[in-house]
C-alpha angles and dihedrals in degrees: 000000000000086000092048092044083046084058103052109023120085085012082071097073092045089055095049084051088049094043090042083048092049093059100041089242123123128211144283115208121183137181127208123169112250103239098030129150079356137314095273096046091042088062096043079047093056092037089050092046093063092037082059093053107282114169089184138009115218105199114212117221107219101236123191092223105037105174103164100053127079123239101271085061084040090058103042090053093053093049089060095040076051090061088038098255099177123180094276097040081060091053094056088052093062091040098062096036085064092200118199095203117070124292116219113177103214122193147094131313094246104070090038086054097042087049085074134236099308096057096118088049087050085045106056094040093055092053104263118141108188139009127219115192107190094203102048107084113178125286088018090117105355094188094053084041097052090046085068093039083059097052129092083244122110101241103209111206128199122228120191129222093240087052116132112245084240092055085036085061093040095055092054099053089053099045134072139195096031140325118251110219108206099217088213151004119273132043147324107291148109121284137204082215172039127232107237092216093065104093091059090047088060094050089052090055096044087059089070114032133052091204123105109264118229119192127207156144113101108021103152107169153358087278091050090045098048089061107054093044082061085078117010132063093242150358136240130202132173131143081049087062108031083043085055100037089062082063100050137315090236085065093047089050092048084055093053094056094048098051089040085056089046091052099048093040089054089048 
């Protein structure tokens, strides 16, 4: 089982960007908490994110401390801690929705380390194709880092506007998958708008990584998405989604197709 998931794991996410690439389309890359609103809810969500168009699904670890996230991510991860949505528990949420796009579990060190030595193992099993830790930058603990390098798993790196070209460099040797471009400082939430530096950010980046380029933080609707997929490979939203998934999933779902339709329309 371990060779077959080696196969197909992390060389999933390659083959949604080919195929993506073969068609002249770019991604759509949303994000939604395991656990929020509840568990059940949480499974007909993901279910209903890849029927609206999702390319990847970015699932979010509920995390006691989440300092990196706005208030609507807050929210949503204290809702599921709430309902005692653990790691596993995660895991099993992934299990039963039985997703055809990519899985990334996206969250912070401390729940993957507390899950013990065989997470990636768990991981893979339970469907799972690539990992993004927001608080690991590279060469922050090169032997742990190098643990998840090692794994069939795609290891998803951030890079942040304000990132040297060097480190830029740097960050995509030692990532896989793709490499999430943050399209501005602070933390997880909507904007009104896009930083007009952006573009050149992301040429900057494409100088020195082969990897498809998501953007993301802030994308708040089909305008906003357009417009990054003018010059990215893909494009990431979360608080939009996880804010309207609180109201319905049916809601959440309405979003995806319109940014979907953005997106295509732009490309």
């Amino acid at each position: 089982m371990a060779s077959e998931l080696a196969i197909t794991s992390s060389n999933k996410i390659e083959e949604r960007f080919a195929s993506l690439r073969r068609q002249g389309k770019k991604a759509l890359v949303c994000y939604a908490t395991a656990g929020h609103p509840d568990r059940a809810r949480s499974i007909d969500l993901f279910r209903g994110l890849e029927d609206a168009g999702a390319d990847i699904l970015e699932v979010g670890v509920p995390f006691s401390d989440p300092l990196a996230d706005g208030p609507v991510i807050q929210a949503s991860s204290q809702v599921a801690l709430d309902a005692g949505t653990t790691f596993s528990g995660v895991l099993d949420i992934v299990a039963e929705a039985q997703l055809n796009v990519p899985v990334v579990l996206f969250g912070y060190l401390n729940p993957f380390l507390a899950a013990g030595a065989g997470v990636l193992d768990r991981m893979e099993n339970a469907g799972c194709d690539g990992l993004l830790i927001t608080d690991l930058p590279v060469g922050a603990d090169p032997p742990l880092e190098a643990r998840f390098t090692a794994s069939p798993l795609a290891f998803v790196r951030l890079v942040a506007p304000t990132t040297p070209l060097e480190r830029m460099r740097l960050i995509g040797q030692n990532g896989s998958g793709f490499v999430y471009l943050i399209s501005r400082l602070g933390v997880t939430g909507m904007q009104q708008r896009i930083a007009p530096e952006l573009g050149a950010t992301v040429e900057r980046l494409r100088s020195v990584t082969t990897l498809p380029i998501c953007v993301g933080f802030g994308v708040t609707d089909a305008r906003q998405a357009a417009a990054l997929a003018a010059v990215a490979d893909g494009v990431a939203v979360g608080s939009a989604i996880v804010r309207a998934a609180g109201t319905s999933v049916d809601a959440a779902v309405a979003l995806t197709r319109s940014l979907r339709a953005g997106i295509d329309d732009a490309g």
